[in-house]
N, C-alpha and C positions, 0 to 999 in steps of 0.2 A: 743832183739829188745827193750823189757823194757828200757834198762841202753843208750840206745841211745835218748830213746826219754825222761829219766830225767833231760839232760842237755836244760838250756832255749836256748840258741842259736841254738838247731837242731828243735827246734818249732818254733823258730819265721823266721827260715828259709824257712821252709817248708809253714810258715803263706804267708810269701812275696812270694814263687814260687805260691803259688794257688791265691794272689792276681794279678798276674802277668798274669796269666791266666782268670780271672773275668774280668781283664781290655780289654783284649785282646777278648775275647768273647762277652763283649758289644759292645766297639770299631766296630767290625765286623758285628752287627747285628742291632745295632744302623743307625750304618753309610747307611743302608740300604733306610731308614725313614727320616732321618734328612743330615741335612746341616753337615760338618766332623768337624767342630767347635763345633758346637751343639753337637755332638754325642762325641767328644773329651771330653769336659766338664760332660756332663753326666755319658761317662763309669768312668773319673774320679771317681765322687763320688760312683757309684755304690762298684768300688772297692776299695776303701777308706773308706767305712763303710766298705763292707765287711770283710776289715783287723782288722779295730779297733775291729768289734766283735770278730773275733777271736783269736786276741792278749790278749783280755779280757777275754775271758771265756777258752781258750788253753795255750795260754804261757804264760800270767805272774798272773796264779791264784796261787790261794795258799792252795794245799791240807789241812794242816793242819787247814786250820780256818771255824769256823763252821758255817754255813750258816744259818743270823739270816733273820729277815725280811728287817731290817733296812738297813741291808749289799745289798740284793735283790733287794731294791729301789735303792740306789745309783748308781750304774752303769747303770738304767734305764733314772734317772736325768743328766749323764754322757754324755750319750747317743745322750739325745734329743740335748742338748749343742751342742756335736761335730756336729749333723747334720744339727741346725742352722746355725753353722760356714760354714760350708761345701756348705750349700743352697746360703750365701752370692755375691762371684764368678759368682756363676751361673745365679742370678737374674744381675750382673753387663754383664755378657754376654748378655744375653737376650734384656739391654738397650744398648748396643753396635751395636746391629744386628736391 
């Protein structure tokens, strides 16, 4: 089970089936609450962070390197970035509606 889950493409597959799932479970439970635009737009991003985290910290780390402080932060600064971008869309939704 090890030698299957060393190859990146069987993680970042498995990353995409369980984002596929995140979107699909907010989708569903959003849609409840909100307008299906609204809730489209939000499970978006829920599972599009979602992924990014886990593409980050599961598929495309790098055992070998050793985890400084420095290294710690970056991906936290990475982060907020991506979810700025991400918030963009949604704020242009919101003035659309």
């Amino acid at each position: 089970m090890n030698l299957i889950f060393k190859h990146t493409f069987v993680r970042f597959a498995i990353v995409g089936g369980a984002g596929f799932l995140v979107d699909l479970a907010s989708m569903l439970l959003l849609s409840i609450w909100l307008p299906h635009i609204v809730a489209r737009g939000f499970a978006f991003w829920v599972a599009a962070s979602s992924n990014w985290w886990w593409n980050r910290t599961i598929t495309f780390t790098d055992p070998k390197q050793e985890k400084k402080a420095t290294a710690k932060r970056l991906p936290l600064c990475n982060g907020c970035n991506f979810l700025a971008a991400l918030l963009l869309p949604l704020c242009l939704i919101g003035v659309a509606i």
